[in-house]
KEGUZA-266182 format. One record per residue (C-alpha): residue in three letters; x, y, z. Coordinates in nm, 3 decimals, padded with zeros to 5 digits. Example, Ala and Ser with C-alpha at 12.3 -4.5 7.8 and 13.67 -1.06 7.14 Angstrom:
BEGIN
<nufi res="ALA" c1="01.230" c2="-00.450" c3="00.780"/>
<nufi res="SER" c1="01.367" c2="-00.106" c3="00.714"/>
REM end
This chain:
BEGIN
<nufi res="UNK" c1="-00.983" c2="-00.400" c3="01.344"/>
<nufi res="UNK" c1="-00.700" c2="-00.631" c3="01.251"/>
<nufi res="UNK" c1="-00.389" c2="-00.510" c3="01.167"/>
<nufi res="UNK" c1="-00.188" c2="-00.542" c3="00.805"/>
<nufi res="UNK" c1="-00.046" c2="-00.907" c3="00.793"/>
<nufi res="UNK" c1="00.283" c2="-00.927" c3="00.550"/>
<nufi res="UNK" c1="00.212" c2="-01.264" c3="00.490"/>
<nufi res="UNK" c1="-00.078" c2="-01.173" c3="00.367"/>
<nufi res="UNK" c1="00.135" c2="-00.920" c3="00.084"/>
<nufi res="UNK" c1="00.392" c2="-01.191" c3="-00.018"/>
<nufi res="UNK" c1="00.221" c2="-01.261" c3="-00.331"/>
<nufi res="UNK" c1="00.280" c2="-00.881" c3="-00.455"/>
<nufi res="UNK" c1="00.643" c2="-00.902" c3="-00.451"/>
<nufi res="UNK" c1="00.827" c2="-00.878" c3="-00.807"/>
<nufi res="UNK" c1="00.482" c2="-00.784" c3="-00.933"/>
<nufi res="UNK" c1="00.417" c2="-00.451" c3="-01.112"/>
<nufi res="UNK" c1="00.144" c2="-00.270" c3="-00.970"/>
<nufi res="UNK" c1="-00.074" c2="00.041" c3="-01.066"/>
<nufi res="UNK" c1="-00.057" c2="00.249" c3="-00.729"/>
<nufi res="UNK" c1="-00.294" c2="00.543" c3="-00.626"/>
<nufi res="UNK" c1="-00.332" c2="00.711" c3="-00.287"/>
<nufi res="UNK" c1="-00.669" c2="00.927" c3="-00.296"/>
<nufi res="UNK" c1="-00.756" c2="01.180" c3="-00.046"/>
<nufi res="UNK" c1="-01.097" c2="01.084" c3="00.082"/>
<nufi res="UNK" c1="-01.225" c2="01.453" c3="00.091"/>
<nufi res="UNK" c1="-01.141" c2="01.463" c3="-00.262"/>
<nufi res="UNK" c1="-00.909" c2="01.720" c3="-00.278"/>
<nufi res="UNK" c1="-00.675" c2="01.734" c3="-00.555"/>
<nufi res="UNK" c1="-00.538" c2="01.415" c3="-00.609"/>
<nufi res="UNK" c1="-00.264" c2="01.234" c3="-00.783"/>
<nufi res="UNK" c1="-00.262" c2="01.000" c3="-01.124"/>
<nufi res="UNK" c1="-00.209" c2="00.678" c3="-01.025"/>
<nufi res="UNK" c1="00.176" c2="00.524" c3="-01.131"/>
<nufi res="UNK" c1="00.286" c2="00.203" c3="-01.243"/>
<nufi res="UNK" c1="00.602" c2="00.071" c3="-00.995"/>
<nufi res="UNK" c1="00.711" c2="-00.277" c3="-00.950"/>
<nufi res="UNK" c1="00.710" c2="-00.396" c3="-00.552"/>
<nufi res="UNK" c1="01.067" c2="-00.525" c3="-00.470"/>
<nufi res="UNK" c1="01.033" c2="-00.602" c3="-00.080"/>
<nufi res="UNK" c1="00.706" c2="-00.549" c3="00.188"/>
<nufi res="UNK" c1="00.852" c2="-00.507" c3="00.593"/>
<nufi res="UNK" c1="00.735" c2="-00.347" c3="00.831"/>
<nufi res="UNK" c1="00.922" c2="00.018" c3="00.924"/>
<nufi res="UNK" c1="01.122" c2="-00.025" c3="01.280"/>
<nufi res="UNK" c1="00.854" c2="00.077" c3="01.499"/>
<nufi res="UNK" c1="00.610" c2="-00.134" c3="01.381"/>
<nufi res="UNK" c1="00.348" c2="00.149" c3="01.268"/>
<nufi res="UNK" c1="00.341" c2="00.139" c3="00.922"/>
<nufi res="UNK" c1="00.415" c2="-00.133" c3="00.652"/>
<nufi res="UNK" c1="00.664" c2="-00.021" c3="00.394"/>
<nufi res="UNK" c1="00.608" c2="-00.158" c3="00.032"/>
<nufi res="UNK" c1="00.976" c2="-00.114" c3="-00.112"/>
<nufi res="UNK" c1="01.027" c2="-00.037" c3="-00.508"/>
<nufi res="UNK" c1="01.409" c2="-00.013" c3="-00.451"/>
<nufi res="UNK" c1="01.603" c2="-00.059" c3="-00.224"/>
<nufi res="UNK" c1="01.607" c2="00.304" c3="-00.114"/>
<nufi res="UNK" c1="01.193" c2="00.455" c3="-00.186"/>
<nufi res="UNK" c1="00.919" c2="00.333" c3="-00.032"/>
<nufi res="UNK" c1="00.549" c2="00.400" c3="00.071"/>
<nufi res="UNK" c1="00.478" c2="00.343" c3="00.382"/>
<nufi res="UNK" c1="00.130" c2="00.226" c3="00.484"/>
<nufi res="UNK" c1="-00.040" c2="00.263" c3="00.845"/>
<nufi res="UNK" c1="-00.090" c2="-00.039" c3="00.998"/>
<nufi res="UNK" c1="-00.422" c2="00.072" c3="01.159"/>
<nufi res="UNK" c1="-00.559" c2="00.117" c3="00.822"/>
<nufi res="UNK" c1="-00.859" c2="-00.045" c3="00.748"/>
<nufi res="UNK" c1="-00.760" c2="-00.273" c3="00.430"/>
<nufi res="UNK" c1="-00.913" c2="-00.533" c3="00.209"/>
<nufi res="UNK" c1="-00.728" c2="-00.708" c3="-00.041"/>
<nufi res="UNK" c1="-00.730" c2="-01.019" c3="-00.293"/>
<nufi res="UNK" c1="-00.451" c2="-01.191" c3="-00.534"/>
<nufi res="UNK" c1="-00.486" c2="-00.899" c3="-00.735"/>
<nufi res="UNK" c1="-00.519" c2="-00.563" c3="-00.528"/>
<nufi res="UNK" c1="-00.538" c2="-00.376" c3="-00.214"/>
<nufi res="UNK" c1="-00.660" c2="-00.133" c3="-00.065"/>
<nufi res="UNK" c1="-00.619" c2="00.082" c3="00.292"/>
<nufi res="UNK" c1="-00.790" c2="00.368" c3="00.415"/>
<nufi res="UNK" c1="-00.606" c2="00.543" c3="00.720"/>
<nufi res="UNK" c1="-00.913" c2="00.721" c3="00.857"/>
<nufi res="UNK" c1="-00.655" c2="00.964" c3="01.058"/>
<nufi res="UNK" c1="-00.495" c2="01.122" c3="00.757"/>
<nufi res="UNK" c1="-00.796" c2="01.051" c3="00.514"/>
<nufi res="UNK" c1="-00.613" c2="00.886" c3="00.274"/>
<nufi res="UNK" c1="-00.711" c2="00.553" c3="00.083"/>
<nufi res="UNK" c1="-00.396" c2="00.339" c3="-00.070"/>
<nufi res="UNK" c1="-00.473" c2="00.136" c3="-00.360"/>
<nufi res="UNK" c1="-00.230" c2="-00.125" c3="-00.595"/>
<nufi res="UNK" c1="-00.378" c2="-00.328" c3="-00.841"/>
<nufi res="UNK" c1="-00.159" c2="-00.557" c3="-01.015"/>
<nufi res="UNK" c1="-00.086" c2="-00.526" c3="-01.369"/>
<nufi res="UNK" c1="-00.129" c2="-00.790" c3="-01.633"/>
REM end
């Protein structure tokens, strides 16, 4: 499995994005938010990738997720926890 590439992420900076992290079990889950991505780097030791919507909050991504994404979303599941990140960009 290949791991998260940022360059791969560029193109979802100063984009607003609907965001949803699901619990694959199906447990109680979340509604999904709208936030606007303001910086993607990785966290300092280099297990996660943080997708920044100011300079202080972030969510933080494993980078052993399995993801798929296009010019328009992404997704990761992190089969440890059993949860499955999603952002789809707004129009």
């Amino acid at each position: 499995m290949e791991p998260i590439n940022l360059n791969d992420l560029q193109h979802f900076i100063g984009s607003t994005v609907e965001m949803a992290i699901q619990d694959v079990q199906g447990g109680d889950q979340a509604p999904a938010v709208q936030k606007n991505i303001k910086k993607i780097q990785y966290c300092p030791d280099g297990t996660h990738v943080r997708f920044y919507f100011d300079a202080i909050y972030f969510l933080a991504v494993p980078l052993t997720s399995q993801f798929h994404h296009s010019e328009t979303s992404f997704s990761a599941t992190d089969h440890n926890s059993g949860l499955t990140y999603t952002f789809k960009k707004m129009k």
